[in-house]
C-alpha positions, -999 to +999 in steps of 0.1 A: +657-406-443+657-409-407+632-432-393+622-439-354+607-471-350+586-478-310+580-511-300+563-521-264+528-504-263+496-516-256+472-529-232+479-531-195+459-528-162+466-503-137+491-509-114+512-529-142+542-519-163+552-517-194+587-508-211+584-487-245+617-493-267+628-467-292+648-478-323+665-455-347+675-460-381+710-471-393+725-437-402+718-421-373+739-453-353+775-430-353+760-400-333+733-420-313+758-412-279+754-371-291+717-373-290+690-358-270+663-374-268+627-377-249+591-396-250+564-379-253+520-384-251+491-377-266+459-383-250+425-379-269+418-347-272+447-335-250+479-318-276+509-336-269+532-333-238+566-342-231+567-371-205+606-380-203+639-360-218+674-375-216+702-353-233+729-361-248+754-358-213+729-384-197+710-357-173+668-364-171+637-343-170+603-358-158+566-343-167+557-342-128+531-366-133+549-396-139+581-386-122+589-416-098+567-440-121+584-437-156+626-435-160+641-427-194+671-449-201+703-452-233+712-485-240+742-477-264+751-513-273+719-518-292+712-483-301+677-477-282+663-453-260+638-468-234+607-458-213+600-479-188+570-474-171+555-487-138+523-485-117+506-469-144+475-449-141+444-449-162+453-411-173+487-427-187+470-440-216+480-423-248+498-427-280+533-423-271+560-408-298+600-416-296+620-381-304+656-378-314+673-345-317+714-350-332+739-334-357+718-359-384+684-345-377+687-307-360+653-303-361+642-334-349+629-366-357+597-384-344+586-421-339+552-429-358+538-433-324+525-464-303+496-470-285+496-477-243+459-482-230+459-484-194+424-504-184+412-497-148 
């Protein structure tokens, strides 16, 4: 079992941040550093989008949107893949979903998903 666990959602008023952390289970630990990974949204009613990418050599991809507002970051101490996101914007709200692509899960793994409301 591979098993994605987000932590850092909820409610925030425009203009305000908030930092989404992404922890992965034990047995993917090893090959955390050969990863690709990315954050993606769901809105209501909206299918889900990809908001952030980092692969495995480190480079980024943005959803145009929040490019300049939201940075992906590795921390490979502890494991985690981060979103951190500033000045958000009502339309940021969502439910957000961690994804981890390695050698243990080819076909990708997803977070149960967290919950950002961004108030106005």
């Amino acid at each position: 079992q591979v098993h994605l666990v987000e932590s850092g959602g909820g409610l925030v008023q425009a203009g305000g941040s908030l930092r989404l952390s992404c922890a992965p289970s034990r047995i993917i630990t090893s090959v955390f550093s050969n990863s690709d990974m990315a954050w993606y949204r769901q809105a209501p009613g909206k299918q889900r989008e990809s908001v952030a990418t980092v692969t495995s050599d480190g480079s980024t991809t943005y959803e145009a949107s929040v490019k300049g507002r939201f940075t992906v970051s590795r921390d490979f101490a502890r494991k985690r893949v981060y979103l951190q996101m500033n000045n958000l914007k009502v339309e940021d709200t969502g439910v957000y979903y961690c994804y981890i692509k390695n050698s243990m899960t080819p076909t990708g793994s997803w977070g149960q998903g967290i919950q950002v409301t961004v108030s106005s």
